[in-house]
N, C-alpha and C positions, 0 to 999 in steps of 0.2 A: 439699724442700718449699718453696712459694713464701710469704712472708713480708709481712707490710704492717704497717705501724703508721697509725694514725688521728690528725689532730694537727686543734683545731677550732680558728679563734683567732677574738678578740674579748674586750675588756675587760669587755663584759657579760654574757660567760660566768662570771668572774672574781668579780666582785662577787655574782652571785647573780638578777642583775636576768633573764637569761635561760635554760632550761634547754635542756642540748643533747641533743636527738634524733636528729640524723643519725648520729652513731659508732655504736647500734645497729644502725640503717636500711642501713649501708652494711657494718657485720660478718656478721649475716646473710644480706648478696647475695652475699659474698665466699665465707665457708661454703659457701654452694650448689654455687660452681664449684673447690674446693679450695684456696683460698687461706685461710694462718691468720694469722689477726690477732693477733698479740702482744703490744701494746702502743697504748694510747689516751692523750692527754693533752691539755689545752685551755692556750691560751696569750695572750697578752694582744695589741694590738695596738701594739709596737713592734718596731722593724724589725730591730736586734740580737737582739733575743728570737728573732725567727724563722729569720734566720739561722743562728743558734746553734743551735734546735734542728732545724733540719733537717740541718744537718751532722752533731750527733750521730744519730737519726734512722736517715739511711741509711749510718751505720757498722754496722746491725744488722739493713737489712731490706730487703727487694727492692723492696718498693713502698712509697710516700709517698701519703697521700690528706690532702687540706687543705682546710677549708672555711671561710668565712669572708672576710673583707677586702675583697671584688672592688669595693663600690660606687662611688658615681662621687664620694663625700667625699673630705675631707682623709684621715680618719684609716683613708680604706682601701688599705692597702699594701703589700699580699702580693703583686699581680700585680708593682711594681717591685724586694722583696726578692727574688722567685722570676728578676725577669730580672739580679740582680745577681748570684745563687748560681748561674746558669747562664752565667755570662759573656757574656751576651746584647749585641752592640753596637751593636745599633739595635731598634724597634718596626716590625711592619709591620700595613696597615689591613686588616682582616674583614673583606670586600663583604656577605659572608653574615651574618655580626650584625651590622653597623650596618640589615642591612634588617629583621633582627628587631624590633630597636631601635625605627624608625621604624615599624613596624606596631604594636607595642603602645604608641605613643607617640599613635598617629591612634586606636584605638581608647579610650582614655582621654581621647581631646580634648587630650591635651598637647601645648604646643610641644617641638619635635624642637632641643635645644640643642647648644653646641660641646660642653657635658661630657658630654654624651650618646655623643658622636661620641667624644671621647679613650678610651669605654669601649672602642670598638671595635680600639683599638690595642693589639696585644701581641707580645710577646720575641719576636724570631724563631727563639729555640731550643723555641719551644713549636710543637704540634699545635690548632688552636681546637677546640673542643668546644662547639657552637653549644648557645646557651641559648633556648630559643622560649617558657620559663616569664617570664623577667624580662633585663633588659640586661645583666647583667656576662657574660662568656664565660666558659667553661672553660678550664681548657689542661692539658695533654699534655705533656709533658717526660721524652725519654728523653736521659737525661743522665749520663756515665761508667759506662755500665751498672745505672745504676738506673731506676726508673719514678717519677718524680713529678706527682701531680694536683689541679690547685685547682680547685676546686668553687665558687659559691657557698654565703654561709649559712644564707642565707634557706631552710627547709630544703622547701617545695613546690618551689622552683626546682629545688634538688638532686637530689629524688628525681626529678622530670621528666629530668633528666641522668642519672640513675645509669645506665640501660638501657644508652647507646652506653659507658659507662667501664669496665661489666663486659665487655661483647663485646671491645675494644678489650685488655683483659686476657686474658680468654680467649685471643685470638688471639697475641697476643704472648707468653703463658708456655705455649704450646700442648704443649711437650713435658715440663712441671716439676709442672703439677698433676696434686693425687693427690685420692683420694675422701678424702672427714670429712664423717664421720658423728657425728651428735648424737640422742640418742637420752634422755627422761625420762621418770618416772611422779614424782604427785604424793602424797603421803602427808598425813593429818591427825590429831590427835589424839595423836603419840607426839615429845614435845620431840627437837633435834638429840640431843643426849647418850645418851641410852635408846635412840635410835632407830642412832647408830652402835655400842651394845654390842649388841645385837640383832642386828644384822646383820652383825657384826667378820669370823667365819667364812666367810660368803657373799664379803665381801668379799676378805678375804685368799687365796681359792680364785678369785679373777678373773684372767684370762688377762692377761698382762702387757704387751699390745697392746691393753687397756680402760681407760681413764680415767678413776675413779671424781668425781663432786664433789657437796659437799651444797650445797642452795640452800636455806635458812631463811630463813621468811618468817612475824613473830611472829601474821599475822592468818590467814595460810591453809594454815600446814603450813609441810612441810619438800620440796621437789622433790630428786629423786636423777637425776643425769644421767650417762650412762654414754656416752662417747666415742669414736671410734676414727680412728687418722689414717695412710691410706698403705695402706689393705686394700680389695682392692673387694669382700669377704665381710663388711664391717662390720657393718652392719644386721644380718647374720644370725647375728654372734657377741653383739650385743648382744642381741638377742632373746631365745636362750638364756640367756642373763645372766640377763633379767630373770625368764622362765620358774622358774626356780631362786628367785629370790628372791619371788614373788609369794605359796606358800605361807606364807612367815616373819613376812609384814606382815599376810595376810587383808584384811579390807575398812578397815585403814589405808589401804588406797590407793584411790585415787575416781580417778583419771584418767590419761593419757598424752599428752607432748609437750605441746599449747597448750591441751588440754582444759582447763578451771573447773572449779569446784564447780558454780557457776549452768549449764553445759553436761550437767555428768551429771544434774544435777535434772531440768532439760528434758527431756531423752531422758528417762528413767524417768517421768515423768508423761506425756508423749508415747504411750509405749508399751503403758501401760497406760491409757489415755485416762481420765487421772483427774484432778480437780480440786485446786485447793488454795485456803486462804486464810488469814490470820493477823490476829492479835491482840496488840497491841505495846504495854506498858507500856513500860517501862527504855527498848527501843530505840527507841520514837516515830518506828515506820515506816520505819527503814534496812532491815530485814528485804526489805519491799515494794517499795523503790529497789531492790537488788541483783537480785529476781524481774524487775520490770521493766525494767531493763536489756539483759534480754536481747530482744533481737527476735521476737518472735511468742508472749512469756510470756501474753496475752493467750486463745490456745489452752487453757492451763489456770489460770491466776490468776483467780481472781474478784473480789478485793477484801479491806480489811485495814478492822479497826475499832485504832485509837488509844486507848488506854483506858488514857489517862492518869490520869485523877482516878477516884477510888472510884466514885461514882455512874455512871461511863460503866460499869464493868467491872459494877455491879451491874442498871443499868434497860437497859442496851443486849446485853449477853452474858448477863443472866441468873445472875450468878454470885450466890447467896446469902448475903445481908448478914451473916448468922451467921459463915458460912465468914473474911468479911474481919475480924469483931471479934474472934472465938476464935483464928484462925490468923495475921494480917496479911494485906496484899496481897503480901508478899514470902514465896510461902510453897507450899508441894507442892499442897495442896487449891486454893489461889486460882490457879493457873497452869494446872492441871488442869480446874479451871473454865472460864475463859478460853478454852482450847482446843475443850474438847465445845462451849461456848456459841457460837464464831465460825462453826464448823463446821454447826452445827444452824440460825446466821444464815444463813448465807449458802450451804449445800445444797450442801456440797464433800467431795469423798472424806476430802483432809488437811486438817489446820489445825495451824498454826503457836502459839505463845503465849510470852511472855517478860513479868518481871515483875521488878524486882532495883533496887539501889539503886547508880546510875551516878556518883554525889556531884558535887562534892567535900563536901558535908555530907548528913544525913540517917543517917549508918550507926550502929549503936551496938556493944556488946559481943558482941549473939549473930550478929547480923548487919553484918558491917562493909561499908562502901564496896566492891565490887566483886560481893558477892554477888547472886548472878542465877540465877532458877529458871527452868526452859526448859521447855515440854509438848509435845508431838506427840501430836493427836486421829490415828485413822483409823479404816477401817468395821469390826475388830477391836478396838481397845483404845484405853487413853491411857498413854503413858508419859512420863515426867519426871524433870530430872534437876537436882542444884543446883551449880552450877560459883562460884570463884571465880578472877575476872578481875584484875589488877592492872592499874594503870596508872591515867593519866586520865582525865577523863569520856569524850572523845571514843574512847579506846582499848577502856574498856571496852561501849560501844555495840558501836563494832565485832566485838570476840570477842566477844560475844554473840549477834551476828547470825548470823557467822560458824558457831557452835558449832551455832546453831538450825538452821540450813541444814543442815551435818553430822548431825543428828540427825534431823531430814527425811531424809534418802539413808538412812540406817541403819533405819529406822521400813518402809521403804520392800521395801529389798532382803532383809531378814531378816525379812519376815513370814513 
């Protein structure tokens, strides 16, 4: 199996100041065509540093990918570490990128300077790997047998390069890659722990050429991803996998692979050509961000009333003032309200409603900071449920939203 590690550098990775998206970007293109990525790590921009770790590095892996350093500053350095770890004895000039160069130099109105032009100089132990996103080149370095590649880090430039670096792999490990296959569903509702006793058996009966792993994720579930590397019957051993395990979760599971929550909602109101709308105390419209996020929610969303303060939930939804002094606004009847009321506003199949106390004050003994009542109207019934949420204000918004969403799908597919 062909092997790579991802090494990103830059001080500003370091500190915090920037986050890095390309080691994803560039594990997932690798995935595709059989290479496993093993090892990731980001590195500062000094020249021992990188030395260093690229000699460890490819003590363990066939391929080297590097992004970072190429610009035409001081402090970018990796193109002359790279030609010192390859014993590089001179630089030779790219006709081909300095003309890049000068084209996005005249289409910016920029003068075409000498450090423009040094960018164009590299190792002669390298391959260029023309950049037509931005001035630094790439390079190519097959080197004692291994594959070494610097990227930029700019990471639109990168991914504009990535096409020719996969090919260029392709081609060169043509006879080492195997299939890997990745394969997930995503589950909600059932924490990691409960959710690995539950399914201990299923899993301990998995063929020992499957990969089990949990992905927890405190606001949307738990994802279960089942692997396989060196089969080209993958996909159809994981299938069955899952086939087997999909009775044991029931509609714990809302999705597969990159599928959302916000994606199966879609589809299910899509299909049913039915409308929705919502009503948002606690969560003050995160509900309504997350529907509209998706592209074309617009299709079935109609629109969200905020009813934050008493008087909105009472003269705009309808909810009876009785209901809020006898019960609170945090409360089964006032969230139940809220729901039929948005619903009957606004002339939609569902409606959404949320109503809870997000703090950090406001909670008291029966009801503490976190508690949050959720309703789901639809052209059958209303149902409602009281959760509590930990965490902080912003935390508990979002499980909230979160919950209400899931409780939409569920309102939905088990009528």
């Amino acid at each position: 199996m062909v092997t790579c590690a991802i090494c990103t550098i830059g001080d500003e990775l370091l500190i915090g100041q920037v986050v890095d998206t390309n080691s994803p970007t560039i594990s997932k293109a690798l995935n595709q065509i059989g290479v496993c990525v093993h090892q990731k790590c980001s590195i500062g921009d000094n020249r021992q540093t990188i030395l260093e770790t690229i000699d460890l590095i490819l003590k363990t892996s066939d391929i080297l990918i590097l992004t970072g350093g190429l610009g035409p500053t001081k402090d970018d350095i990796t193109k002359n570490a790279l030609a010192e770890y390859t014993q590089s004895k001179r630089f030779y000039h790219s006709t081909a990128q300095e003309a890049h160069i000068r084209e996005i130099c005249r289409k910016r109105d920029k003068s075409f300077l000498e450090i423009n032009k040094i960018q164009a100089f590299v190792p002669e132990t390298c391959t260029v790997i023309e950049n037509r996103f931005g001035t630094a080149p790439g390079m190519w370095f097959d080197y004692l047998g291994k594959v070494i590649v610097s990227l930029p880090g700019v990471p639109f430039e990168m991914e504009g390069m990535l096409p020719q670096v996969i090919e260029r792999i392709k081609n060169h490990f043509f006879d080492s890659l195997v299939h890997i296959t990745h394969k997930t569903i995503s589950t909600i509702g059932i924490p990691e722990s409960q959710l690995a006793v539950q399914i201990a058996e299923w899993e301990n009966e998995l063929p020992k050429e499957l990969h089990l792993a949990y992905l927890p994720n405190p606001l949307w579930g738990v994802r279960l991803r089942l692997s396989c590397y060196g089969e080209t019957e993958g996909a159809e051993k994981i299938d069955q996998a899952f086939i087997r395990l999909k009775p044991l979760l029931g509609n714990a599971i809302y999705g597969e692979d990159n599928q959302t929550l916000i994606d199966v909602i879609d589809a299910l109101l899509t299909q049913e050509n039915a409308s929705l709308s919502t009503a948002e105390s606690c969560s003050g419209g995160r509900i309504g961000n997350i529907i509209t996020s998706k592209a074309g929610a617009s299709r079935y969303y109609k629109g969200g009333v905020i009813a934050y303060d008493n008087r909105v939930k009472e003269e705009v939804l309808n909810v009876p003032a009785q209901i809020i002094n006898m019960y609170g606004a945090v409360s089964q009847q006032c969230v139940e309200a809220m729901a039929i009321g948005t619903r009957q506003l606004l002339h939609t199949d569902y409606a959404i409603a949320t109503s809870g106390i997000a703090g950090p004050g406001g909670g008291t003994d029966k009801k503490p900071v976190g508690t949050v009542w959720i309703a789901v109207a639809t052209p059958q019934t209303c149902v409602s449920k009281e959760f509590f949420f930990p965490g902080d204000r912003l935390r508990i918004i979002e499980r909230a939203s979160v919950a209400a969403l899931n409780m939409l799908r569920l309102s939905i597919i088990c009528k």
